[in-house]
C-alpha positions, 0 to 999 in steps of 0.5 A, spaced: 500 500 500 506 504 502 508 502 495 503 504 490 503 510 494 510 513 493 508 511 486 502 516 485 506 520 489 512 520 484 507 520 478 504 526 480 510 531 481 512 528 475 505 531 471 506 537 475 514 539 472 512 536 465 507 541 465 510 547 469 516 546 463 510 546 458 507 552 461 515 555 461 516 553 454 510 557 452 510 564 456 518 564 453 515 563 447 510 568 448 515 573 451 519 573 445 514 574 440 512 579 444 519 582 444 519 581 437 513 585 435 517 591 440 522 591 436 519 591 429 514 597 432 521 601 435 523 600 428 518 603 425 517 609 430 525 611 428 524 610 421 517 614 421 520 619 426 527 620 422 523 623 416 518 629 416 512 630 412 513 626 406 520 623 406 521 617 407 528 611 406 527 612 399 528 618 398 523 624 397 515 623 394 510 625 390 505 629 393 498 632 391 495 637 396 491 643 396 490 648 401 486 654 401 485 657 394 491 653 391 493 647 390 501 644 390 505 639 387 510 637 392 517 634 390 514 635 382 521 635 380 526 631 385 533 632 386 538 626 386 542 627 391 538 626 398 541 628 404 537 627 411 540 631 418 546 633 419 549 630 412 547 637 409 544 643 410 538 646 406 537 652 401 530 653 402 527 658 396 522 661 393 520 664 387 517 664 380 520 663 373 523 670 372 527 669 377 529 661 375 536 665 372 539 666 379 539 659 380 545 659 377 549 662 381 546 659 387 546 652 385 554 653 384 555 656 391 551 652 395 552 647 392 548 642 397 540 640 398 536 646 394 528 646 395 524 650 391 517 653 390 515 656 384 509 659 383 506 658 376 500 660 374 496 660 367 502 661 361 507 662 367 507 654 368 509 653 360 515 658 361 517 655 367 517 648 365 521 651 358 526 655 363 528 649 367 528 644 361 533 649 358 537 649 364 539 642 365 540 640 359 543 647 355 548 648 360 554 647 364 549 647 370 544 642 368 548 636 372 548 640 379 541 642 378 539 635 377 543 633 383 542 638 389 535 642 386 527 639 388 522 643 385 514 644 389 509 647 383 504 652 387 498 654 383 491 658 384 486 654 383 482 658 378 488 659 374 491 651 372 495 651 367 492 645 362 498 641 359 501 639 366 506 633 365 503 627 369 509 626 372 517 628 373 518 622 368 513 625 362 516 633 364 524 631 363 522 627 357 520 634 353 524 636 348 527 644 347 531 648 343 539 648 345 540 654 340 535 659 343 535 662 350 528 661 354 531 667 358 530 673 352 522 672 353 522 674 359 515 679 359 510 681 363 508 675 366 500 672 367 500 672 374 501 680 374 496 681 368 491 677 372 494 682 378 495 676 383 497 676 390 503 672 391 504 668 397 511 668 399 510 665 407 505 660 403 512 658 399 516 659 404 513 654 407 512 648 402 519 649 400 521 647 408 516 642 408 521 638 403 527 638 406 529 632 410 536 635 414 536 637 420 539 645 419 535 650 413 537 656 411 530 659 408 531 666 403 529 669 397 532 667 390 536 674 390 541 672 396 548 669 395 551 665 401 559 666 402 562 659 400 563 652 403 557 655 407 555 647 409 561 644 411 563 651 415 557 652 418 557 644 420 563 644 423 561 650 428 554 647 430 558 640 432 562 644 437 557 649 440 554 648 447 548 652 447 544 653 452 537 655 448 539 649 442 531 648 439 530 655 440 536 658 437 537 661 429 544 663 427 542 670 423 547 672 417 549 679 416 547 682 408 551 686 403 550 689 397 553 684 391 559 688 388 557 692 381 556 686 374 562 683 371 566 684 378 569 677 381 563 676 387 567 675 394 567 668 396 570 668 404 569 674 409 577 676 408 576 677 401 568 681 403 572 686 407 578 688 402 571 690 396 568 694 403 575 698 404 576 698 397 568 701 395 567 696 390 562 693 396 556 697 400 552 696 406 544 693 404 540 697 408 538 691 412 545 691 414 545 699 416 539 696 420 544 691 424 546 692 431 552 689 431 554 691 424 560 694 426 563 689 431 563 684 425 566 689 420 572 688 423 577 685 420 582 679 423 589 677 422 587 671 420 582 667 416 577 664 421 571 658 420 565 660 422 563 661 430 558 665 434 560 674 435 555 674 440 548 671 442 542 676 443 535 678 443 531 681 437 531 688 436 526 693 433 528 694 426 532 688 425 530 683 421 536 677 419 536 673 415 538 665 419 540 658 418 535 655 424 533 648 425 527 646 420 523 641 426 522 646 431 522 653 428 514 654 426 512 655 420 510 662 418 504 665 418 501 663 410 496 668 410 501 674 410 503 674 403 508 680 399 504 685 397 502 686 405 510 687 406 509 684 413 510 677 411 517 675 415 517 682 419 511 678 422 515 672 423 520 675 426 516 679 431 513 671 432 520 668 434 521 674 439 515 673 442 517 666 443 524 668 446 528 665 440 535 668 441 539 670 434 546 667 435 550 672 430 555 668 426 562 670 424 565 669 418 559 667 413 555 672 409 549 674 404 550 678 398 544 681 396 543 680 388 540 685 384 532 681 383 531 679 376 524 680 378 520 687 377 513 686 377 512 687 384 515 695 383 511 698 377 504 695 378 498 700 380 495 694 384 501 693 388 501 700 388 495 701 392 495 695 397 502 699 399 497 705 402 494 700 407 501 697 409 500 702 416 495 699 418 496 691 417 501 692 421 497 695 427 493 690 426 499 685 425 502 688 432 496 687 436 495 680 435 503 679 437 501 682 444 495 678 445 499 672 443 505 674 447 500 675 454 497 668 451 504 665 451 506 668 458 500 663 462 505 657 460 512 660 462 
């Protein structure tokens, strides 16, 4: 009887390791799986979180949107070279096909990632896609704007060119005449003659919602960055310890271009020997610039980029600024040119927001004259300068109702 149940008693302990081994096995099983499924969303999270808007590991993509009276084909035209974070830093322009010569020389300059907007309507698609065509398979500059330059369309619904290229394979497949300049039919354009408003913040903000590094410099098509501009600016970021990172824009100090047919200044040495020399003058927003005369001074030798000092905004000073494209917000679209408020108003937002403006040393703009006229001479725009005064009263009441809005969160 003792022997039977020793037995039963043997068996049973038996059953129960048996089954706490299976029940083992399995929750391990389970774990891993779970573990697994983890490691699959984690991945995702990183490869979603890694590209903004519509970029992905393949590189830039076609999108379609349409946003208030305008629709806008982004990416339309990509270029070769992709860049993501701290690889480059992004040229962000805007512009219509008048302006297309001055790409030229920047592309040259630059020679990193360019987003631009171009604003095409009517017969202005036409001749920007005749421009573009030339420019990349006429001249010495195709290869480079094939490489660095990604194209967003922006046209107002009531005036869509009707023979649009369904994609960028079917646009590039188009033919042009290598032997007759595109650039000797500039005149009056259709947007002028249908007296259109141009949306620049609306531009500026397409052309940064398709750049994927990390640093944008977001500037008008008439502006010339000092050379080598990426790896300097790259190589000071990498060594500075700011205690304000994510809400700190690099601001640039601006001159005039020297007058046509002299050599432009490539470095901060050469700048200053035009400036003592009278071949060079200051812009008036350079004259508007608080530490102007604290950066005209000349060193004994030839310094990369580094920060002269790190201030607030002042009145009257509105700089042009490489920020960080992520955490800068997006200017306020409904400012347009013809307001003459639309980066004032930016500018005003940022201090409002307690950015700091870190002016940097060595590196520049030049102001090159505009290809564009057909803002200056327009009776239109004339008459939407005379309400300029009071947009801006307005504009600056809404700041400080902002800024006491802001106040209850800091």
């Amino acid at each position: 009887m003792k022997f039977v149940k020793r037995k039963l008693i043997i068996l049973a302990m038996t059953a129960l390791v048996g089954i706490s081994l299976i029940i083992s096995i399995w929750l391990l099983r389970i774990q891993e799986e779970d573990c697994v499924v983890y490691k699959r969303f984690v991945l995702k999270q990183r490869q979603s979180s890694s590209r903004r808007n519509f970029i992905d590991n393949r590189g830039a993509k076609f999108h379609i949107k349409q946003h208030g009276q305008y629709w806008i084909l982004y990416n339309y035209l990509v270029a070769k070279n992709f860049y993501v974070g701290n690889e480059s830093v992004s040229l962000s322009l805007h512009g219509e096909y008048t302006d297309l010569e001055a790409l030229n020389a920047l592309v040259r300059r630059w020679h990193g990632p360019i987003s631009f907007t171009l604003f095409v309507n009517g017969d202005d698609f036409r001749r920007a896609e005749n421009i573009i065509l030339y420019m990349t398979k006429c001249t010495v500059f195709g290869s480079e704007i094939l490489s660095f330059v990604t194209f967003n369309f922006m046209m107002h619904e009531d005036h869509i060119w009707s023979n649009i290229p369904k994609s960028e394979k079917d646009f590039m497949s188009r033919t042009t005449d290598c032997m007759s300049s595109p650039f000797i039919l500039y005149n009056e354009t259709y947007r002028r003659l249908k007296k259109l408003i141009y949306p620049s913040n609306m531009a500026r903000n397409i052309a940064r919602q398709t750049v994927s590094t990390y640093y944008v410099l977001s500037l008008d098509i008439n502006y010339l960055p000092s050379a080598k501009f990426i790896e300097n600016f790259l190589k000071m970021v990498y060594k500075l310890d700011l205690n304000n990172p994510f809400n700190t824009v690099y601001a640039l100090t601006v001159f005039n271009a020297p007058m046509p047919k002299v050599v432009l200044p490539e470095t901060k040495e050469e700048l200053l020997e035009y400036y003592e020399k009278n071949k060079l003058y200051l812009s008036d927003e350079s004259r508007r610039i608080p530490y102007i005369e604290t950066w005209l001074k000349s060193s004994d030798e030839l310094k990369p980029f580094s920060i002269l000092h790190i201030r607030k905004h002042e009145a009257a000073w509105f700089p042009w600024y490489v920020s960080a494209n992520e955490y800068e917000p997006f200017a306020d679209d409904r400012l347009h040119h013809e307001s003459f408020i639309d980066r004032s108003s930016h500018i005003d937002l940022l201090e409002v927001l307690g950015y700091d403006f870190a002016v940097t040393d060595n590196a520049f703009l030049l102001h090159l004259p505009s290809l564009n006229m057909t803002l200056n001479n327009s009776i239109f725009f004339q008459d939407e300068r005379n309400v300029t005064n009071f947009t801006n009263l307005q504009h600056h009441r809404k700041l400080l109702t902002l800024r006491n809005f802001l106040m209850k969160f800091t």
